[in-house]
C-alpha positions in Angstrom: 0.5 -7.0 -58.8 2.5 -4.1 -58.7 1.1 -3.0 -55.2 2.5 -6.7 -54.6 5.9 -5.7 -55.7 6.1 -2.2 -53.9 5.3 -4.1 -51.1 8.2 -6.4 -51.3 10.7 -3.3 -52.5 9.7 -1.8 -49.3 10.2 -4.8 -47.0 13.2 -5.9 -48.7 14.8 -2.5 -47.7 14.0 -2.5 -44.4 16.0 -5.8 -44.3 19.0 -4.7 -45.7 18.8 -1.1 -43.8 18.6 -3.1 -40.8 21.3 -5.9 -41.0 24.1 -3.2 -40.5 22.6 -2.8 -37.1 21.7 -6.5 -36.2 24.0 -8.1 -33.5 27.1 -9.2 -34.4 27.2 -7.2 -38.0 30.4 -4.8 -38.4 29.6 -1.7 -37.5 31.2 1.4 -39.2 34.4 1.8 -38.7 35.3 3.9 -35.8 39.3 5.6 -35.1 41.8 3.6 -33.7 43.0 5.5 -30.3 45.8 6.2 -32.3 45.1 8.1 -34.8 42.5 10.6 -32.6 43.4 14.2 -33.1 40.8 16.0 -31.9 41.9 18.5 -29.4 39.0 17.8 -26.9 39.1 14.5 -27.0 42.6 14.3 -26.6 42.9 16.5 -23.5 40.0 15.4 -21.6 41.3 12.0 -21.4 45.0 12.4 -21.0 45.4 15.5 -19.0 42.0 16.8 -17.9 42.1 14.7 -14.2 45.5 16.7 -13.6 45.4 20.1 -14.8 41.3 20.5 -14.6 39.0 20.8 -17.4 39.7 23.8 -19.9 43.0 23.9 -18.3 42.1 25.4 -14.9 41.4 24.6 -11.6 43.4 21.3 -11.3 46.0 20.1 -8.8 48.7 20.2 -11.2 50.0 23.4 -13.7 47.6 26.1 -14.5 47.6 25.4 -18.8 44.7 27.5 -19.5 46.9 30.6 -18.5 48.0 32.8 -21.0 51.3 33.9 -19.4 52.0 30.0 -18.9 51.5 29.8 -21.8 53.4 32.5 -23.4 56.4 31.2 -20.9 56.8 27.7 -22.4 57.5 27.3 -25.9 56.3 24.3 -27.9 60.0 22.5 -27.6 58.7 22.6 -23.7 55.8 21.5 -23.8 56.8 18.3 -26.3 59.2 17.4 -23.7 57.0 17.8 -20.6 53.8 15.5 -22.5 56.3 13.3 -23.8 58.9 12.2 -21.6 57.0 13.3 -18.1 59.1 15.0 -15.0 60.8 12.7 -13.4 60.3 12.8 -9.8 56.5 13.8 -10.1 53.4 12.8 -10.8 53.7 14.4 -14.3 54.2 10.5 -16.4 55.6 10.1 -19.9 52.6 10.0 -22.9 54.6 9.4 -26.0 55.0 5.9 -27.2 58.7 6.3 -27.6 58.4 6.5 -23.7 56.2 4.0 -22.9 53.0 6.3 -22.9 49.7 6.1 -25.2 50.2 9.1 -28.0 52.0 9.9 -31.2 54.1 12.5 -31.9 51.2 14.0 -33.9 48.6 13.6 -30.9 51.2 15.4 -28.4 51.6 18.1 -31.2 47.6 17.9 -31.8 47.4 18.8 -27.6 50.0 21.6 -28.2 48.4 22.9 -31.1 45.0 22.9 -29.2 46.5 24.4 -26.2 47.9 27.7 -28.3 44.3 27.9 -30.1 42.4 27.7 -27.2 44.7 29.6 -24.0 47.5 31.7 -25.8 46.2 35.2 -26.0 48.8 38.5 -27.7 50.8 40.4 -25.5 49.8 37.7 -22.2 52.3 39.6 -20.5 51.4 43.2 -21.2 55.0 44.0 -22.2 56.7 43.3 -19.3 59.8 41.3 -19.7 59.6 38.0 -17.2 62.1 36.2 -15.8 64.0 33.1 -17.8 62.1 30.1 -18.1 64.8 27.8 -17.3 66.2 27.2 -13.1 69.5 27.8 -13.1 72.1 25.7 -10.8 74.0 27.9 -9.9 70.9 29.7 -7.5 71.5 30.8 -3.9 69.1 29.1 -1.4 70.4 31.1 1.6 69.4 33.8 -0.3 66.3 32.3 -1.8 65.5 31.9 1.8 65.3 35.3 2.8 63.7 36.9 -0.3 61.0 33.9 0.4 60.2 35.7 4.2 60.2 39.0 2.7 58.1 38.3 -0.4 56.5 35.5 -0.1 55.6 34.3 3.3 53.0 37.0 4.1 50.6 34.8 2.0 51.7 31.4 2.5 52.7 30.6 5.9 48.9 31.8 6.1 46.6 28.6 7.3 44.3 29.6 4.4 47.2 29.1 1.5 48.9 26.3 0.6 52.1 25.3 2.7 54.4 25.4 -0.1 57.3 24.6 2.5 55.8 21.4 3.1 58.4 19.1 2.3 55.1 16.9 1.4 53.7 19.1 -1.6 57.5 19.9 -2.6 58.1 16.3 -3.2 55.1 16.6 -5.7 56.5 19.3 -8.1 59.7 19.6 -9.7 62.1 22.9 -9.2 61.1 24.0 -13.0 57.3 23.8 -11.8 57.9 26.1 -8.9 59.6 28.9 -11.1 56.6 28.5 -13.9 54.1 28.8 -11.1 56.1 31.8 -9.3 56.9 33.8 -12.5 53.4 32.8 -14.4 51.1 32.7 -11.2 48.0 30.5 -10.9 44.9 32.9 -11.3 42.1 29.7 -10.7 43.7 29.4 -7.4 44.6 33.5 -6.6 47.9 32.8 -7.2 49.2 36.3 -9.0 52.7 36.2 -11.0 56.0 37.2 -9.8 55.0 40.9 -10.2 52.5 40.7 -7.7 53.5 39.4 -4.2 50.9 41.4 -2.1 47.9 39.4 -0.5 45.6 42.0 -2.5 47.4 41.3 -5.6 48.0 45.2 -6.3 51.2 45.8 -8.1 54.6 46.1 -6.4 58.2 45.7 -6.8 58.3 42.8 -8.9 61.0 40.2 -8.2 64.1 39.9 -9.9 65.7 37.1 -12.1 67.6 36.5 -9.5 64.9 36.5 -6.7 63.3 33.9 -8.2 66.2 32.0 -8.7 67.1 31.8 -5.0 63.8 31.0 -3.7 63.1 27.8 -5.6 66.7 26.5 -4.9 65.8 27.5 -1.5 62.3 26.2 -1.8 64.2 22.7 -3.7 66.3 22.6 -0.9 63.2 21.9 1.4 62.1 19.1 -0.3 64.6 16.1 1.2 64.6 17.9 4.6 64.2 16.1 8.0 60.9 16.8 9.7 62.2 19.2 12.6 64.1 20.9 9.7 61.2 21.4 7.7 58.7 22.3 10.6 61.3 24.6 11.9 61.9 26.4 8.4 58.2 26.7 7.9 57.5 28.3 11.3 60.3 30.7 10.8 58.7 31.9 7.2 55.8 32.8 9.1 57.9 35.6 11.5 
């Protein structure tokens, strides 16, 4: 009898173990999308296709560099995930704008993105240029510190055409100056204190340098064809 009733205990768990996995049966419950927090999860599927997986590599903004990331502080970085750029690709993720995260997702991504790309003294006690594009920049001026500092490497057929009024209309002035003061090292883009093709250390550009050539470079971005071509062949003299 009692090998009967072990018997039974045994079976009659097996049942109940296995009705929580039978079809139709509630399942745990799992997060809503909302109230994910996890760093990983949160960047691979809301910024990962852009900016490339750990933060490099992608077509847009280089995050997994430290000296992008010691440029822009956190109240940049809120604005940018929430609210988008407007004229790029770059779209709004907060709720309040239309997108899929809460404020304490986007500050989850910031948080993750300090943890995981900041590094001390990114860079190396140099002082860089502002963060913010000024309006009051010169793009005559831009124009000519962009053939003496910058064309060398990019009216090169092996760089990217950053004259192109067709990759211009893709990033915003503010994402020229962070690429041109921060660099992009996954591409061999160095920062605006290297401008040689070898990357070796050379006069590094002013403020004001860099000022001039993204109004100069901003300038480009509405310009008729034969304007742009024309510009573009002349940075390559």
């Amino acid at each position: 009898m009692r090998l009967v009733l072990a018997a039974l205990a045994v079976c009659l768990a097996a049942v109940m173990s296995g009705c929580g996995h039978a079809p139709g049966y509630p399942s745990a419950a799992k997060a809503r999308p909302s109230e994910v927090t996890d760093f990983a999860t949160l960047y691979n599927q809301n910024c990962a296709a852009c900016h490339g997986r750990n933060g490099q590599n992608g077509p847009a903004i280089d995050l997994g560099n430290p000296e992008y990331q010691a440029l822009a502080d956190d109240d940049v970085l809120n604005s940018w995930i929430s609210g988008g750029i407007p004229g790029t690709e770059m779209s709004a993720f907060a709720q309040s704008a239309g997108g899929m995260l809460s404020n304490r997702q986007i500050d989850a991504l910031i948080a993750g993105m300090r943890k995981q790309w900041s590094v001390p003294n990114a860079f190396g006690g140099a002082v860089p240029p502002p963060y913010e594009q000024p309006q009051t920049a010169d793009p005559h001026h831009g124009e000519a510190a962009y053939r003496a500092r910058c064309a060398g490497c990019h009216a090169s057929s092996l760089e990217q055409q950053i004259t192109s009024p067709t990759y211009l209309a893709l990033v915003a002035d503010q994402q020229l100056r962070s690429i041109i003061i921060a660099g992009r090292p996954d591409i061999g883009q160095p920062d605006w204190r290297h401008d040689s093709p070898d990357g070796k250390l050379t006069t590094p550009l002013s403020a004001q340098e860099v000022d001039d050539i993204v109004a100069y470079l901003g300038s480009l971005r509405n310009a008729p064809p034969s304007t742009s071509t024309a510009s573009t062949a002349q940075a390559g003299r």
